[in-house]
Each structure stands twice: as structure tokens, then as C-alpha cells.
N, C-alpha and C positions, 0 to 999 in steps of 0.2 A: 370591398370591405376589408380593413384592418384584421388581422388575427389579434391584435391586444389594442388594451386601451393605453393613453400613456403611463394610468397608474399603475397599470400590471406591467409593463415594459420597466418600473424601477424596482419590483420588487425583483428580492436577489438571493435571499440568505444570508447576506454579506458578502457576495460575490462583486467583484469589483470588475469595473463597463460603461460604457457609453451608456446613455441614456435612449437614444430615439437613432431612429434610421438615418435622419439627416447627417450626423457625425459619421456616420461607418460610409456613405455614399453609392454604396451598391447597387441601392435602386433605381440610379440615375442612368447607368448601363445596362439595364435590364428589360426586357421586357414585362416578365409578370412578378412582381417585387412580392416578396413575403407568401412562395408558393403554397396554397391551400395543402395542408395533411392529407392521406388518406387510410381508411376505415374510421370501424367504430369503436375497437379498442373493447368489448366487454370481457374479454380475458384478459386485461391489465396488462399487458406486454408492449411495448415500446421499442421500434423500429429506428435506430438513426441511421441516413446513412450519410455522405457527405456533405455535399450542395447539388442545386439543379442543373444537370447537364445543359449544354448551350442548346437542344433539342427540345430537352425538360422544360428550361425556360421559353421558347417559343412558342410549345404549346400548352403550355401553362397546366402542364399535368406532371407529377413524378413517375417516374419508372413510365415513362413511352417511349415507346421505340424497341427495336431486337434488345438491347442489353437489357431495359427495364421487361423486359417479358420473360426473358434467361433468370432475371434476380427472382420477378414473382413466382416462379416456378422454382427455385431454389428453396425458397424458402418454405415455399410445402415439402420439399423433397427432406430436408432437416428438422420438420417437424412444423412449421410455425403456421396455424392455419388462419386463412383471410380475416375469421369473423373472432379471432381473439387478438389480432395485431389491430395497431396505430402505428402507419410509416411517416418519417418527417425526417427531414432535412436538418444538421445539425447547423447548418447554415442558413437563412430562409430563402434568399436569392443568389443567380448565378453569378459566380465572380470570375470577373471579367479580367485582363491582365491591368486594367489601370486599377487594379485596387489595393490597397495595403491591408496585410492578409491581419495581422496584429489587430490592428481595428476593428477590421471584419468580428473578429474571434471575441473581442471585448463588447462587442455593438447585441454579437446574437446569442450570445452568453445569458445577457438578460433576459431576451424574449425567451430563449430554451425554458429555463426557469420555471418562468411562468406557465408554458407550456404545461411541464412534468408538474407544476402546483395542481392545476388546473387536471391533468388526467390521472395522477396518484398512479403511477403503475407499477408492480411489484416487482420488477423488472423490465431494464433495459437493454438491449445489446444494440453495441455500438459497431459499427461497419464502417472501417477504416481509421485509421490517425486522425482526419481534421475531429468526430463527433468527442474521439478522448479528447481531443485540447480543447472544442469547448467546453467541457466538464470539468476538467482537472489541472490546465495550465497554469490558474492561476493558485490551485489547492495544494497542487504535488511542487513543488519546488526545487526539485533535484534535478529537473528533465525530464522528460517523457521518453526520450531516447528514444529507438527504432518498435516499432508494431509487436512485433514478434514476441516481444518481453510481458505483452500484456496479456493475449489470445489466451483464452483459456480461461484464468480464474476469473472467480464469482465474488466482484469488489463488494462488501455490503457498504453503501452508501447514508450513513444517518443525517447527512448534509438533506437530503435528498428525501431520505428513507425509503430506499429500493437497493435494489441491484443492481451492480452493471456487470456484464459481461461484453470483454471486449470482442471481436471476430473480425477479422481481414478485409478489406474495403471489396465493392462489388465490382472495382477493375480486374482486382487481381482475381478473384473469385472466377469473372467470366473469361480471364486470360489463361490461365490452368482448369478452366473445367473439362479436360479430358481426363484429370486424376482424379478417380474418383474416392482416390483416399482421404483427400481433401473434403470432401462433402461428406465422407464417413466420420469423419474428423468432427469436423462441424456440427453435426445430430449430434455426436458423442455429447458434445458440451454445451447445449445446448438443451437435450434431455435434462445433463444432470443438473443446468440450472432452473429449468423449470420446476425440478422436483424438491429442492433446495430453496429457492426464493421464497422463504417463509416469515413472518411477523422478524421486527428488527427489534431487538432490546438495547437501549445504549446505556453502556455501561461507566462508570466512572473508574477505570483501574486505579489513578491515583489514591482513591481512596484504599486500595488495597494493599497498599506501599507502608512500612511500618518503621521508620530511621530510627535505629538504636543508637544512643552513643553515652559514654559511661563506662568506666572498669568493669563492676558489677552486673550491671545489667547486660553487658554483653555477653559477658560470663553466661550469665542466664540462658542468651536464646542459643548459643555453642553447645550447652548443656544439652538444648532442648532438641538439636540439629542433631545432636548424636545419634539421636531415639528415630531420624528419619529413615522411610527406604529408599526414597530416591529424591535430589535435590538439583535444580539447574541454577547455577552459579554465572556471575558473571563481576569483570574488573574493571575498575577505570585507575588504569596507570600513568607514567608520564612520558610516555612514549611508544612508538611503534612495538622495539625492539627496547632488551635492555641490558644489551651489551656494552653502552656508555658508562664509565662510572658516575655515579649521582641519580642512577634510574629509582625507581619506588615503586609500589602499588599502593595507591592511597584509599582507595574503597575497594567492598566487596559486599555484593549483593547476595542473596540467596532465595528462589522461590523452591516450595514443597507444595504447592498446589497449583494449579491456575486462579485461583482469589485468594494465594496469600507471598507474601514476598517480604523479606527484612532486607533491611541496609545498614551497614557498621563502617565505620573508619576500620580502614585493615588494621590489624591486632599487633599495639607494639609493647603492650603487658608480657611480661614472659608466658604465665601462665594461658593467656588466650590465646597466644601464638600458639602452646604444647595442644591446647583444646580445638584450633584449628588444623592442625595436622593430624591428629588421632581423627579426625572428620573427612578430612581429605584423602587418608593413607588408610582407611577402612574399605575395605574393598567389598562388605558386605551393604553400604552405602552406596547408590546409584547414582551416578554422576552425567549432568546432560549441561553443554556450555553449546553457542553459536559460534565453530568455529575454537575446537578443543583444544587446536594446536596453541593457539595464543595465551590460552589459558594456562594451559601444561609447561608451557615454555616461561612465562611470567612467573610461577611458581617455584618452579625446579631451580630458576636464574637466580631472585630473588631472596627467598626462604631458603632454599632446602628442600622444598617439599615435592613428592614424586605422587601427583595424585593417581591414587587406585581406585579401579570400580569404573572405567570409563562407560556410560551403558548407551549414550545417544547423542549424536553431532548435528543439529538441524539445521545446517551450513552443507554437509557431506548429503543429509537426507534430500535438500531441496534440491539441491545437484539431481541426485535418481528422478526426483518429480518432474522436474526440468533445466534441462542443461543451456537452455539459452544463456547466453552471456547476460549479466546485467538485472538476474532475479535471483540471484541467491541471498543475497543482504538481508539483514535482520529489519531495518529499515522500509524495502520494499519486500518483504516478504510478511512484514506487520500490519501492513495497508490494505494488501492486495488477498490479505486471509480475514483480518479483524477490523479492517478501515477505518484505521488510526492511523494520524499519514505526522508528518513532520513534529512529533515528540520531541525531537531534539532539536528543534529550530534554536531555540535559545544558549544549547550548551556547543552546540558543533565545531565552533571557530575555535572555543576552548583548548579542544584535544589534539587542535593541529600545530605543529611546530613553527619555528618561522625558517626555516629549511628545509623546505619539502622533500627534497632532492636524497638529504639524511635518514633513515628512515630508523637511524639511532637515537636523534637527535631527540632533546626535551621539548614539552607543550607548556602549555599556562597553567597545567591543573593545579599549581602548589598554589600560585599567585591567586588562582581564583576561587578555590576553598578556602581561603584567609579570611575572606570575606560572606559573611553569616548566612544572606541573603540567596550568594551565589552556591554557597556547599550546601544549601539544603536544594537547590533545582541542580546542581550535578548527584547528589545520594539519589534522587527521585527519581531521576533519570536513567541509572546508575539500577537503583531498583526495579524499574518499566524494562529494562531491556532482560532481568530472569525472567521476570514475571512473562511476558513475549515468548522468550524462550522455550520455558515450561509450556505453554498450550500451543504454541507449533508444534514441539515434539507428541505433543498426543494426538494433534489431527494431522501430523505426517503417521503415525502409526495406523492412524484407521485406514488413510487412505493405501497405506503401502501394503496390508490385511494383517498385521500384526495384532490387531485388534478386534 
């Protein structure tokens, strides 16, 4: 008996896939094609772990055999008990070496889907690389890049509307189980996501995005920035560095909350320049950028301007949370905290130069703020990445105990 019907194998979310088993071909090297789940799943928790071992497949059970008895027992050891898990394969059958893995990944992508339509679980934790890529290979677009990067945080999933937590495949798991910091480890994050995995609210940030532009009126909201305590700023300039002559800073962002944020063409009135430096060079004004250096440096280069009050870097902070290579970015540090994943799909090519290698060298921004259409999804853009800024630095302060 089939786990899905063909109608439920298309639905997707807009997940892009094969349609049906025939295309992926896995089940033609397999013994037991589309291996049955197991438990009942009444505590909402969802189990992926990778595909059915060549064991797995034979006897047409998950987790048989010593390592499958090591894993079940693991996961009472970290908390996760029989009668609130559902285990399943983020793959449904074993793949064999004639398979093509891409396929594979687009084929059971759909049935996963359906799967998680069908059990609604408030959380998932994924065990190993292949269950992130069927999840997010085709959502994250940057790379998945190595394991390591992911372990740990508590993605909220509105695609989905759950959580994922990622955790270390069960090879490696049963290959370092003499550490048992690993498994300390493991409970660690895995407690806090249970405690955590709460109702999802999806939010519309753009809505929260306010483009000013106008002498006057920006006057106004400089006025209004004066009066703040603390403000995370962010720039889009036209280039790396701006030590070339002809560099600029063509916008500047400002969020004072986590649900509010303006965006201004940078100030080339005199006056709104003298009222953006009386802001910047306020030292009684608290100042939080991703990555301050860029910021300070672009300023001081550009203007004149030596911003005072520096009070949060959530570049430097994500560093302390975690030093793996390849999670500090504002980008993957906006996904993997607020699961907003590729914001900048549309502006990205924009900012980059076409000599990569210069890191002086100018981008498209002038060329492409020329145009109406495009300067309002770079200001937006432009404004989403304070407005980010500002609510990482408050839930890097809770967690850090600042708060």
C-alpha cells in the first residue's frame, strides 16, 4: 500500500519536483519502495532522519539493526520519547548507487510535504544533510554548505508552519558516541526547542518599511531620530570599499524598533547632512549596524562623519553565539532566527561589481536606482536589512543574559 495518493504526491506549497516515484526511479533498486513511518506522533514531533539503510531496506523496517537500536535509544537519552515522535525517512527508499541524488531530492520533496501536511507537527528535527536538502534546497538558494552551520537553531518554518531544528546525521552520532558531550549537546537543543516550538505568526515586515523621500519630509523623520535612544542603521553604497574616487552612499536605512524602519536617499541638502551627523555624532543615541565596521568606515570616508554611541554589532554578537564559519551573515542569520530566507533574491546581483577581484571597484547601484521600480525594491531592501538588524540584536541580548 502506497503512503500517498497521486493527488497528495503534487501537492507542494509551491515546492518545485517530480511528480510520482516513476521519475526519481529508486524504487526499482529497492526492495521495500516508500518505507512505512514509525510511531504515532501524539506529541507533534517529527523525526527525519536520512534514507533507509541497505538493512533498513531489506527488512523493510527503519532503525533495524545495532545502529537503528543505538539511534532509538539516543533519542530517549536527549529527551525525545517513543509515544510523542513520528520517525521517517527524509527519503522514502534506499538509494542505491545507480541513482541520481538531485532527483531523488526533487521526487521525495513532494511526498515529504505531504507527509508534514498530513501530521501538522510543531516541530521537526532533521538528522543529517540529506532531510535539510530535502526541505530547503530548493528555498535557501545560497547553499546549504556544510552541517555544522545549521545544528542548533530553531528555523520557524511558515512554509510549513513548524520548526526545524537541524542535528547531525545518525552516522555520525553512532561514530562519536563515546563523547558524551555530544549527546549533552544534543538534549541541550533539543530541550530548548521543544520549549520554544510555539504557535507561528507570519508576519509581513515589509509592511513595516516607511521610504521617505522629499527635502522636507526627511527633515522631519532626522528631527524625529534625534528624540531616539537607540537606532540600528544600515547602507547601501556602491561599493565594497570607498577608497576609489566616485564611491557614494546612496541610501540609508534606520530602524528604532523591531516594527518600525525608514528609508531616505542619503542626505545631499546641507541641512539634512548637518541633521544626520548631529544623529550620528550623538553619543547619547545608541547605535547597532550588522557589521559596524562597514558602516563607520563608509561614513567617516565619505562624509566626515565619526559615528558616536557605538552600543551593538550583531555581526561581532553572532560570532560569540556561534563561530562556525559561514553563520554570521545577516542573510543566514535572518532565516535561521526569523525564517525569512532570500529577501534579497531580486537586488543581490545589483551590489556586486563586475570585478570581483577589486574590492574598490563600483556596482550597479546608481544605474539601478535610476529606475523607479527598481529604487523602491533596493530602499525596501535597504530598509528589511535595519529592521533584521534591530530584532537580532534583542534576541542576541536575551540569549547572551543581557536581558
Amino acid at each position: 500500500m502506497e503512503l500517498f495518493s497521486k493527488k497528495e504526491s503534487r501537492a507542494s506549497f509551491g515546492f518545485v519536483g517530480y511528480n510520482n516515484c516513476v521519475t526519481c526511479g529508486l524504487s526499482k533498486y529497492c526492495k521495500t519502495p516508500q518505507i512505512p513511518i514509525i510511531g504515532s506522533g501524539s506529541g507533534k514531533i517529527l523525526v527525519l532522519i536520512d534514507s533507509p539503510t541497505e538493512k533498513e531496506d531489506l527488512r523493510g523496517k527503519l532503525l533495524s539493526g545495532s545502529q537503528g537500536a543505538f539511534f532509538k535509544q539516543f533519542l530517549k537519552k536527549v529527551g525525545l520519547l517513543e509515544e510523542e515522535i513520528v520517525i521517517a525517512s527524509a527519503v522514502f527508499c534506499h538509494i542505491s548507487k545507480k541513482s541520481k541524488i538531485t532527483k531523488v531530492i526533487q521526487s521525495c520533496q513532494i511526498k515529504l510535504i505531504s507527509l508534514i501536511k498530513k501530521l501538522k507537527p510543531r516541530l521537526i528535527i532533521t538528522f543529517g544533510d540529506l532531510p535539510l536538502k530535502v526541505l530547503y534546497e530548493n528555498r535557501w538558494q545560497k547553499g546549504l554548505g556544510f552541517l555544522d552551520r545549521w545544528v542548533g537553531y530553531l528555523i520557524p518554518d511558515f512554509d510549513l508552519q513548524t520548526f526545524v531544528l537541524p542535528i547531525w546525521g545518525r552516522d555520525y552520532l553512532f561514530n562519536f558516541r563515546k563523547y558524551k558531550e555530544i549527546e549533552v549537546l544534543v538534549k541541550y537543543y533539543i530541550g530548548k526547542a521543544k520549549e520554544n516550538a510555539l504557535q507561528l505568526y507570519k508576519i509581513d515586515y515589509t509592511s513595516k518599511i516607511k521610504i521617505i523621500e522629499g527635502v522636507q519630509p526627511v527633515r522631519k523623520l532626522l528631527l524625529h531620530l534625534l528624540k531616539q535612544e537607540i537606532i540600528a542603521f544600515d547602507l547601501e553604497t556602491t561599493g565594497l570599499k570607498p577608497y576609489k574616487p566616485g564611491h557614494s552612499i546612496e541610501i540609508i536605512s534606520f530602524a528604532i524598533s523591531p516594527n518600525q524602519a525608514f528609508v531616505i536617499p542619503f542626505p545631499n541638502d546641507i541641512k539634512n547632512l548637518k541633521l544626520l551627523r548631529r544623529i550620528m555624532e550623538k553619543p547619547i543615541i545608541k547605535k547597532v549596524a550588522h557589521n559596524m565596521k562597514y558602516e563607520n568606515l563608509w561614513m567617516r570616508q565619505i562624509v566626515g562623519i565619526q559615528v558616536k554611541g557605538w552600543f551593538w554589532d550583531s555581526m561581532q554578537a553572532a560570532h560569540l553565539l556561534n563561530n562556525i564559519p559561514g553563520t554570521v551573515g545577516l542573510k543566514f542569520q535572518t532565516f535561521v532566527n526569523f525564517g525569512v530566507y532570500d529577501y534579497d533574491s531580486d537586488i543581490e546581483d545589483w551590489l556586486k561589481s563586475k570585478d570581483e577581484k577589486d574590492s574598490n571597484a563600483l556596482n550597479q547601484i546608481r544605474q539601478i536606482i535610476s529606475n523607479p521600480i527598481n529604487r523602491h525594491k533596493m530602499m525596501l531592501y535597504c530598509g528589511l536589512d535595519s529592521l533584521f538588524t534591530f530584532k537580532l540584536m534583542q534576541k542576541q541580548r536575551k540569549e547572551l543574559g543581557y536581558e
